[in-house]
C-alpha positions, -999 to +999 in steps of 0.1 A: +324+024-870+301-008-876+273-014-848+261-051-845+218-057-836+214-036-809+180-023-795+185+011-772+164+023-744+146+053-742+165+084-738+142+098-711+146+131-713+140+157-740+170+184-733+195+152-732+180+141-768+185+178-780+221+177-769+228+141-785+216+161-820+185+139-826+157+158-840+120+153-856+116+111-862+150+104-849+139+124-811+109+105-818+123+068-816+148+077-791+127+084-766+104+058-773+128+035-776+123+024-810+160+037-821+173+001-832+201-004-858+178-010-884+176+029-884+212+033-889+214+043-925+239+063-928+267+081-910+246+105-890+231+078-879+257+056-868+272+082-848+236+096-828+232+056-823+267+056-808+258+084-784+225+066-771+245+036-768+269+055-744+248+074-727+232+045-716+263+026-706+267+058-684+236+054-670+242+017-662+218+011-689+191+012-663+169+046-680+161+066-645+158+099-639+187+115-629+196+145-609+207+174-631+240+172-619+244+135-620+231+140-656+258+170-663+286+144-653+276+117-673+273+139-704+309+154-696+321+115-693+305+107-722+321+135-741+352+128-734+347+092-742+333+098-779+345+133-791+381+120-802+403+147-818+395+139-853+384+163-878+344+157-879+338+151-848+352+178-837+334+200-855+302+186-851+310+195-818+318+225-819+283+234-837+269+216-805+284+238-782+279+270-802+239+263-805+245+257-769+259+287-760+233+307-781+205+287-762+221+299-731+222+338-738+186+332-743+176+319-711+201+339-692+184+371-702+152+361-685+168+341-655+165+380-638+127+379-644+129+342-630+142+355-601+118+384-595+090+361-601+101+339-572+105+371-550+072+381-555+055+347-558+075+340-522+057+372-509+024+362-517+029+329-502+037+350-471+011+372-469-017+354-482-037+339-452-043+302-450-078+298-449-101+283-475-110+317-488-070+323-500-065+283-507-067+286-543-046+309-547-018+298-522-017+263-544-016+285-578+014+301-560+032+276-551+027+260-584+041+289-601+070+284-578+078+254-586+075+258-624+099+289-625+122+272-597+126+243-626+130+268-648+159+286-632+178+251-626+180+243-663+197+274-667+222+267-642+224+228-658+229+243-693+257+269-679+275+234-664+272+215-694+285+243-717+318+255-693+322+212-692+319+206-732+339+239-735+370+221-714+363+191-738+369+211-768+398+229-757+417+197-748+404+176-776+420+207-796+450+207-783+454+170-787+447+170-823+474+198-825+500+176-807+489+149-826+492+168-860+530+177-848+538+140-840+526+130-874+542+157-891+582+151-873+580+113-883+569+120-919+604+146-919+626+118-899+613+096-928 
């Protein structure tokens, strides 16, 4: 796959960088924007370039902040759209999902926590008084809440994206087997 002169937008956000594999000076440029194909020196390359480039198109090429759920879809479209069933690329994404999956175990094992956090930070919030004396602590509260609220709905958008890239693999598996057997009964009709 050749890629003409092409300068790509920022990739605005840090977990969608993550998922499109780019790491150290290659995270860097994306999400400055500085990821042009003057970078593209080799294979790796050519193929995170080709995942900016459709994540963008995805995104209308207009870099906004999306919804996590908008931003689920449009990696699941863009999946489908780029992992064909061909050897490498299959794999690749299959490492994806499995460091996905592993990242997930993590995060699930302290989502409880999470969620005893907000119980208790909700009671405070209820039983603090709002006067100037308690002030303080009601916006330190509520800060809290919203950090581990945040927190808790990255979970629940990594759980998405892994059940939707876990679909993708399955058919894109079962593709390449059909494909295989197609291949395979007109080399013995040959």
């Amino acid at each position: 796959m050749k890629i003409k002169s092409l300068k790509f937008l920022p990739i605005p956000d840090a977990d969608v960088a993550s998922y499109l594999g780019l790491k150290g000076n290659q995270l860097c440029m994306a999400q400055s924007g500085k990821y042009s194909s003057r970078h593209l020196n080799d294979e790796v390359n050519t193929k995170h370039a080709h995942l900016i480039l459709t994540y963008q198109q995805q995104s209308a090429v207009k870099v906004q902040t999306p919804t996590l759920k908008k931003m689920a879809r449009q990696l699941a479209s863009r999946c489908k759209e780029l992992y064909q069933p061909e050897g490498e690329d299959l794999a690749w994404h299959r490492t994806r999902l499995k460091k996905l999956g592993a990242q997930l175990q993590d995060m699930r094992e302290e989502e409880q926590a999470l969620v005893d956090m907000i119980k208790t930070l909700d009671y405070l919030l209820a039983t603090w008084p709002k006067d100037k004396a308690h002030r303080g602590d009601r916006l330190w509260a509520e800060v809290q809440l919203d950090k581990v609220e945040k927190r808790i709905k990255k979970v629940d958008f990594l759980a998405q994206l892994h059940l939707e890239g876990r679909v993708i693999m399955e058919q894109a598996t079962v593709h390449k087997q059909e494909t295989m057997q197609q291949q395979l009964s007109k080399q013995l009709r040959g």
